[in-house]
TORKOL-4160 file (C-alpha; in steps of 0.2 Angstrom, whole numbers, padded with zeros to 4 digits, m for minus):
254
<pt num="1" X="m0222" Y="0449" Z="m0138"/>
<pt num="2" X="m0210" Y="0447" Z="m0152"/>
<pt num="3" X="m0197" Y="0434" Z="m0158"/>
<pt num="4" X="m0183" Y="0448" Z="m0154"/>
<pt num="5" X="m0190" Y="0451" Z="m0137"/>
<pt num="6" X="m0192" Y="0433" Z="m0134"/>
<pt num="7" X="m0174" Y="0428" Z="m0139"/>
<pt num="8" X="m0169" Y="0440" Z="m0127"/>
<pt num="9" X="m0178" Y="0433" Z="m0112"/>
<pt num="10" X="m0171" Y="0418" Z="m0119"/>
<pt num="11" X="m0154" Y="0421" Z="m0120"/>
<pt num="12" X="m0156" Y="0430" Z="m0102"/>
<pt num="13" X="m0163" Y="0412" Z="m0094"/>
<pt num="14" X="m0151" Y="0404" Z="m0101"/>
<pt num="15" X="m0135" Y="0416" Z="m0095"/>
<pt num="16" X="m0142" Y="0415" Z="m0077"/>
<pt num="17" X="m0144" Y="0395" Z="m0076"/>
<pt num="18" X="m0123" Y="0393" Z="m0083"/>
<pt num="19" X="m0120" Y="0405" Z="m0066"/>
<pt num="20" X="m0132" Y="0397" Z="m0055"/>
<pt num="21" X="m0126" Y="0380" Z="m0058"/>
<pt num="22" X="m0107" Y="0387" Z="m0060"/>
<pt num="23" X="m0110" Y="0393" Z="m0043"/>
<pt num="24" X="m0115" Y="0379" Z="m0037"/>
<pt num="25" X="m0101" Y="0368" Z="m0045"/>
<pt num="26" X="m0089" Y="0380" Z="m0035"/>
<pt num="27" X="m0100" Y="0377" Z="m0017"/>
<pt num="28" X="m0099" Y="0359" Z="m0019"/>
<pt num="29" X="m0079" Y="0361" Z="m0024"/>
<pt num="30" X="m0075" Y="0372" Z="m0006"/>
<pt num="31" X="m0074" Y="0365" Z="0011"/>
<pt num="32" X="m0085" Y="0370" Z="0026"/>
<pt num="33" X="m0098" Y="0380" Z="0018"/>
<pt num="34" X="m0111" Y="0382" Z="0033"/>
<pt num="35" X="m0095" Y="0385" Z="0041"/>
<pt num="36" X="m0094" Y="0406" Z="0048"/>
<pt num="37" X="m0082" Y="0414" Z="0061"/>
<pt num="38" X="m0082" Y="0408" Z="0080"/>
<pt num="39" X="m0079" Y="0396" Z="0090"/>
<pt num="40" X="m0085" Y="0376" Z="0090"/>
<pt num="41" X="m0086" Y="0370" Z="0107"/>
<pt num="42" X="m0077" Y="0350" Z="0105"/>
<pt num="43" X="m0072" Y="0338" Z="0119"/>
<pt num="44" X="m0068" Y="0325" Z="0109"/>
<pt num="45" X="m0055" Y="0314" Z="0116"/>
<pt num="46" X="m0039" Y="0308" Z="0106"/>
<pt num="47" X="m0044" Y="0291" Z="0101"/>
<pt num="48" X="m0033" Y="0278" Z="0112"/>
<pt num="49" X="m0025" Y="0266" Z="0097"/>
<pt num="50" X="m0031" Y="0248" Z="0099"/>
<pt num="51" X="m0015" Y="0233" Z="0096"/>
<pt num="52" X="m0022" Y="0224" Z="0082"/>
<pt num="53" X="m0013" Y="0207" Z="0074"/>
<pt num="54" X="0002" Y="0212" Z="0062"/>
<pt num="55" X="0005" Y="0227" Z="0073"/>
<pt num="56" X="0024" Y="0231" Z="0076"/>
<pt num="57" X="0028" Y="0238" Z="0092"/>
<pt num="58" X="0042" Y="0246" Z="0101"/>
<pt num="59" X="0042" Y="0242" Z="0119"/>
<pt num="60" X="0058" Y="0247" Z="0131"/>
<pt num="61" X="0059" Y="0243" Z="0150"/>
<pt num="62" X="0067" Y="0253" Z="0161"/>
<pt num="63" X="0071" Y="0254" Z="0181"/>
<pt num="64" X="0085" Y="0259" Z="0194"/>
<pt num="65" X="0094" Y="0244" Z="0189"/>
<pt num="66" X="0101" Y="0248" Z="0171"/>
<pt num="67" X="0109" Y="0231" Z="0169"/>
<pt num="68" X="0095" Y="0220" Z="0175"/>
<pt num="69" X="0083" Y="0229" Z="0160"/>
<pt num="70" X="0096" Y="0225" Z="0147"/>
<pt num="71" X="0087" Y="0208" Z="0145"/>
<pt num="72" X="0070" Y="0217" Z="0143"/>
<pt num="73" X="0076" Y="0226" Z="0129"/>
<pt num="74" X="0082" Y="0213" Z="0114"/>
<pt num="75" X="0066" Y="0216" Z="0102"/>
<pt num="76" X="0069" Y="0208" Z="0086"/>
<pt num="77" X="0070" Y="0213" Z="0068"/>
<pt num="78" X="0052" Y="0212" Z="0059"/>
<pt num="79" X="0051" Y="0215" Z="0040"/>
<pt num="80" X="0038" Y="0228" Z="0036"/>
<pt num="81" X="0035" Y="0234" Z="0018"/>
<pt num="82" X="0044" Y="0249" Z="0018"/>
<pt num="83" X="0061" Y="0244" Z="0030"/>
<pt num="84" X="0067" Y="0232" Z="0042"/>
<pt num="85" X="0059" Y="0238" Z="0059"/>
<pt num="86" X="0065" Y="0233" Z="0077"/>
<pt num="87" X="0051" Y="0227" Z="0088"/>
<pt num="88" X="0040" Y="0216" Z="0092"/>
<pt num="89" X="0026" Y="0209" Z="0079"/>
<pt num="90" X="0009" Y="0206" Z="0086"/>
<pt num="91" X="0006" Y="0186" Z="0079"/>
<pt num="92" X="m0009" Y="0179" Z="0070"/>
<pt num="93" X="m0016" Y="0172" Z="0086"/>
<pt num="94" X="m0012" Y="0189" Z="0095"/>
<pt num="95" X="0001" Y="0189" Z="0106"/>
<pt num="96" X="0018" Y="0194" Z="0107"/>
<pt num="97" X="0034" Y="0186" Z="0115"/>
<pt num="98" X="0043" Y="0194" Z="0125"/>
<pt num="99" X="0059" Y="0192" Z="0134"/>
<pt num="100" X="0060" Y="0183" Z="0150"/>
<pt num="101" X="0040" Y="0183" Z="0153"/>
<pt num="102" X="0036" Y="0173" Z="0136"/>
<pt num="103" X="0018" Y="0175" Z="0128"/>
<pt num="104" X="0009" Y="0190" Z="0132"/>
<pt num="105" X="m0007" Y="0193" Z="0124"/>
<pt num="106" X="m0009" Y="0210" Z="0114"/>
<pt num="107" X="m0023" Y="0209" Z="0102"/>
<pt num="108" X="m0036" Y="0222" Z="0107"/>
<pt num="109" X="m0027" Y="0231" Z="0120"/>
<pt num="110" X="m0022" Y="0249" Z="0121"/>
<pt num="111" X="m0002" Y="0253" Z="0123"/>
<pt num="112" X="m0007" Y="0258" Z="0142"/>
<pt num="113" X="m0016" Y="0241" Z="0145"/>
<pt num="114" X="m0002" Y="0232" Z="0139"/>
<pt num="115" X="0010" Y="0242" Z="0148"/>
<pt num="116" X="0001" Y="0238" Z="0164"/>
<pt num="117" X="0001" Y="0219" Z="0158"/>
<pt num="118" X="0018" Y="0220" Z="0157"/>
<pt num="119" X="0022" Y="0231" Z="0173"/>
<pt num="120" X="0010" Y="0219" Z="0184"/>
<pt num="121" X="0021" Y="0203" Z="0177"/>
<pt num="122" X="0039" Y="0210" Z="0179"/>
<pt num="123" X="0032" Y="0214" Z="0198"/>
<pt num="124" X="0026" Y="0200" Z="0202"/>
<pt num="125" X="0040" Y="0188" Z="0197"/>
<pt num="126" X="0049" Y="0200" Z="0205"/>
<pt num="127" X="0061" Y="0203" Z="0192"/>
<pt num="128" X="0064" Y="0222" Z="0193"/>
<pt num="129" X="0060" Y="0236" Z="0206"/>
<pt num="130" X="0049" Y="0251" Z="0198"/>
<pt num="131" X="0051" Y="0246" Z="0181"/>
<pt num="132" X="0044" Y="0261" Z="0168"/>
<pt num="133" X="0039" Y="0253" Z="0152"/>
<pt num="134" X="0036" Y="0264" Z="0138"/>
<pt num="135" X="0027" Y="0257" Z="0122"/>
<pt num="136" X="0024" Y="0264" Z="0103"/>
<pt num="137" X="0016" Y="0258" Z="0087"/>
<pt num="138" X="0030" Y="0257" Z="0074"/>
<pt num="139" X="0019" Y="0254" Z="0061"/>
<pt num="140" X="0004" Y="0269" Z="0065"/>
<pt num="141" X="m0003" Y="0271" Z="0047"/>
<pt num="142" X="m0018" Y="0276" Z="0036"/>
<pt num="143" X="m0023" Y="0276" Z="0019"/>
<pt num="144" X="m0031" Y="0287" Z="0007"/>
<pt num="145" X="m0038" Y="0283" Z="m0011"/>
<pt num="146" X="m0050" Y="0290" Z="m0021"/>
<pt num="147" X="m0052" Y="0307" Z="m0029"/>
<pt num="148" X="m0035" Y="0314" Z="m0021"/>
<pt num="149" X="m0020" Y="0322" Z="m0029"/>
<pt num="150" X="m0008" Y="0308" Z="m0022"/>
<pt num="151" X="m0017" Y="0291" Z="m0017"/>
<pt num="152" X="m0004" Y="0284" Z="m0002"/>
<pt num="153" X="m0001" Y="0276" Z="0013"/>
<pt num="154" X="0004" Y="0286" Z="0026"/>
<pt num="155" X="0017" Y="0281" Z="0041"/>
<pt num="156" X="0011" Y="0291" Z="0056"/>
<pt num="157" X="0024" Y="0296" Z="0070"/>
<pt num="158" X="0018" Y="0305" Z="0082"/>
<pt num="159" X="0003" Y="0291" Z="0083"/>
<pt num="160" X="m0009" Y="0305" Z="0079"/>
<pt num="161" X="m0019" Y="0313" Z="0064"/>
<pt num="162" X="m0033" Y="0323" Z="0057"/>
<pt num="163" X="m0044" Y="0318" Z="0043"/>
<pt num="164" X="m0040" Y="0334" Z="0036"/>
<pt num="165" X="m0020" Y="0331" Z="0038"/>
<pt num="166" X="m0022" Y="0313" Z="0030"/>
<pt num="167" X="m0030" Y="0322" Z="0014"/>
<pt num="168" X="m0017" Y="0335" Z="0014"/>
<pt num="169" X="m0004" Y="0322" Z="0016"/>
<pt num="170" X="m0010" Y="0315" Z="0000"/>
<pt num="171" X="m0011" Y="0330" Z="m0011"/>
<pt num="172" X="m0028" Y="0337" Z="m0005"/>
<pt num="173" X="m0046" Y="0331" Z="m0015"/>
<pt num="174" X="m0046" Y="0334" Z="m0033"/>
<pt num="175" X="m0059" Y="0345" Z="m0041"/>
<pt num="176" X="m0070" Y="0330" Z="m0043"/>
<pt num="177" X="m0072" Y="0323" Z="m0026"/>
<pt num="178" X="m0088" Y="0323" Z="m0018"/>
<pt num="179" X="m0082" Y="0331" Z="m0002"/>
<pt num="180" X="m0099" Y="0328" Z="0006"/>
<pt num="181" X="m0097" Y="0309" Z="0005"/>
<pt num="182" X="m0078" Y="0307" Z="0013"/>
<pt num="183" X="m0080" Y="0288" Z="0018"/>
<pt num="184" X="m0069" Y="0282" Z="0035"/>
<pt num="185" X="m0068" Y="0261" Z="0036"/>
<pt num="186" X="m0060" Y="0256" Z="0052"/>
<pt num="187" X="m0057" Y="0238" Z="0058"/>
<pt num="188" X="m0063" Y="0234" Z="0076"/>
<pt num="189" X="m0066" Y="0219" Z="0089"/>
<pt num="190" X="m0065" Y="0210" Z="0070"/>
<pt num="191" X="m0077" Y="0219" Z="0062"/>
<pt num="192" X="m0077" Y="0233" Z="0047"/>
<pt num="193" X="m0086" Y="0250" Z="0052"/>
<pt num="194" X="m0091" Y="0261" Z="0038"/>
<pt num="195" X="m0093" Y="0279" Z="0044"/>
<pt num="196" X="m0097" Y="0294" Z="0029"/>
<pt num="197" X="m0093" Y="0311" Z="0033"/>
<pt num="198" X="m0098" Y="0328" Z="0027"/>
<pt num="199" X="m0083" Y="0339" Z="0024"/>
<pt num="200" X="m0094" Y="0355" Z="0022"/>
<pt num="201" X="m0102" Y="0353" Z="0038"/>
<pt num="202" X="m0094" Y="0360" Z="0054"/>
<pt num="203" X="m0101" Y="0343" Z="0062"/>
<pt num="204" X="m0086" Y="0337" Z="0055"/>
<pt num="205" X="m0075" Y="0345" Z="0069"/>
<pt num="206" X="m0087" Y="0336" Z="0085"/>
<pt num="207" X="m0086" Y="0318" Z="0076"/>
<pt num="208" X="m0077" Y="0304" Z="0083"/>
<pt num="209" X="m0069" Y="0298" Z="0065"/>
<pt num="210" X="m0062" Y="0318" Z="0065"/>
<pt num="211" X="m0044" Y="0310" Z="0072"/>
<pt num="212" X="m0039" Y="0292" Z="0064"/>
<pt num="213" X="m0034" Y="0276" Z="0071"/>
<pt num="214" X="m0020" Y="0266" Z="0066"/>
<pt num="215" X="m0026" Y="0256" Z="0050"/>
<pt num="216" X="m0040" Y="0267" Z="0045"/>
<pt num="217" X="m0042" Y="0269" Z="0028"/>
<pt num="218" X="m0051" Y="0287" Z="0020"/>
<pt num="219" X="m0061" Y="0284" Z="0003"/>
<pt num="220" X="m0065" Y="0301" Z="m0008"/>
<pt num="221" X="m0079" Y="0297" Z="m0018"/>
<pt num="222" X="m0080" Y="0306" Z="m0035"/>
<pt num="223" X="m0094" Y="0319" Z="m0041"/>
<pt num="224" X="m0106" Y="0314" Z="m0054"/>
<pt num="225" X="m0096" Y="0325" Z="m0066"/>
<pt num="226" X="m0080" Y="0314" Z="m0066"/>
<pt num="227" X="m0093" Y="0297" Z="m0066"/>
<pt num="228" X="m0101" Y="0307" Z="m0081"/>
<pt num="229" X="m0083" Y="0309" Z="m0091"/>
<pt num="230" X="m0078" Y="0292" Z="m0087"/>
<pt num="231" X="m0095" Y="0284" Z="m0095"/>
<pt num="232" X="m0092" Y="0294" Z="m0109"/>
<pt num="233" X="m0073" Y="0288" Z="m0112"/>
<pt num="234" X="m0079" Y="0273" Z="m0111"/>
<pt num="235" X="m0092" Y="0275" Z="m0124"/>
<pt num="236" X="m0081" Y="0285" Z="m0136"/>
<pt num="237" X="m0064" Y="0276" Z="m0131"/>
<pt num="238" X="m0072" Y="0260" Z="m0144"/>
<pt num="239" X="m0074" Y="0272" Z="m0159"/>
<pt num="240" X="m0059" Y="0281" Z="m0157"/>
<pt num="241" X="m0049" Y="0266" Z="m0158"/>
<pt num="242" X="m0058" Y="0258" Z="m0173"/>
<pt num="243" X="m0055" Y="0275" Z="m0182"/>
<pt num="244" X="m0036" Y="0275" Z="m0177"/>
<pt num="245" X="m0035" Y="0257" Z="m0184"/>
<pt num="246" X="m0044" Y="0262" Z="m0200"/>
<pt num="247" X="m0032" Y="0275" Z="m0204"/>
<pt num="248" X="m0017" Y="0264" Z="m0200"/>
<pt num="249" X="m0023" Y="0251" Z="m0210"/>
<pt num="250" X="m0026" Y="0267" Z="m0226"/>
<pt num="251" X="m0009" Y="0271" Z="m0224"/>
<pt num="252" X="0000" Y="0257" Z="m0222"/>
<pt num="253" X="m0008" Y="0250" Z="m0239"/>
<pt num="254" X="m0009" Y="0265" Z="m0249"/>
């Protein structure tokens, strides 16, 4: 075999290893590869939000007797980092105080155990007949950093929200995330649990960490493309500088 012929098979290797690894490169920058037409089968329930200290709730009473649930209903104003809120702050130790029944303990309960906590206390101190208490997080947030368009914390009204919504809320992943290493931390009964999720797996849609929880916070790790790029500004950031300096210093004394 010649050199002619050899450069050929060469150049031929070469040519199908760039579009091999391109295509990889644009599988690993999709969602849901292994992912066809049907149906997935999920029963997942909507996570019931825990109260955790620093919450901010919003807690109304209501009954046949409107005037008798006017006192029920003086929440005060709570300072949150984005606006003045009126509710009630879940304290250090846990609990809230509420109008006419004092310390109630919060910390850890859902809003239809503490409702029921409520509901069980105005009845039985006889304060109001069929009283309806309705309670909401005023402060339902998540937070996304990482490899995303738009880093952020996120207010949540309607106390409910995807994994996928909280990256699209934050500008989608950037062509440098690793969309098989999405990382969820969620605080819980004190404790930090740290769940990784694969974002081109349909398993994705059957998880438990599929809908968030109030305080969760989403990581998007980066590729080892963007770790590559970043070793090497570091590396050439030093050489470039002392080049700029050198030039300056030409200049200014020529």
């Amino acid at each position: 075999m010649n050199r002619y012929a050899i450069s050929k098979i060469g150049l031929a290797i070469g040519v199908l290893m760039i579009f091999l690894n391109a295509c990889t490169a644009a599988k690993k920058a999709t969602y849901f590869n292994d992912l066809g037409d049907g149906t997935i089968e999920s029963d997942i329930p909507l996570p019931e939000p825990i109260i955790q200290k620093s919450d901010i709730l919003s807690i109304s009473v209501t009954s046949l007797n409107a005037e008798a649930t006017i006192i029920f209903n003086t929440s005060t104003s709570v300072s949150n980092a984005n606006a003045q809120l009126l509710g009630y702050l879940v304290a250090p130790d846990g609990t809230i105080q509420f109008p006419v029944l004092g310390t109630i303990k919060a910390d850890g309960l859902t809003k239809a155990q503490l409702k029921e906590v409520l509901t069980s206390c105005i009845l039985d101190k006889k304060l109001l007949l069929e009283p309806n208490v309705t309670i909401r997080f005023l402060n339902f947030r998540i937070t996304v950093l990482g490899e995303v368009a738009k880093p952020a914390t996120v207010t949540v009204a309607s106390e409910k929200i995807s994994l996928l919504e909280a990256i699209g809320l934050a500008g989608d992943m950037t062509i440098y995330a690793k969309r098989d290493n999405v990382m969820v931390i969620r605080e819980a009964n004190n404790k930090k649990i740290i769940k990784r999720l694969d974002l081109n797996s349909q398993e994705l849609f059957t998880s438990p960490y599929y809908y968030l929880q109030s305080n969760d916070i989403v990581y998007v790790a980066p590729n080892r493309a963007k770790i590559a790029s970043a070793k090497e500004a570091r590396i050439w950031l030093p050489t470039v500088m002392s080049a700029l300096a050198l030039i300056f210093s030409i200049v200014k004394y020529n």
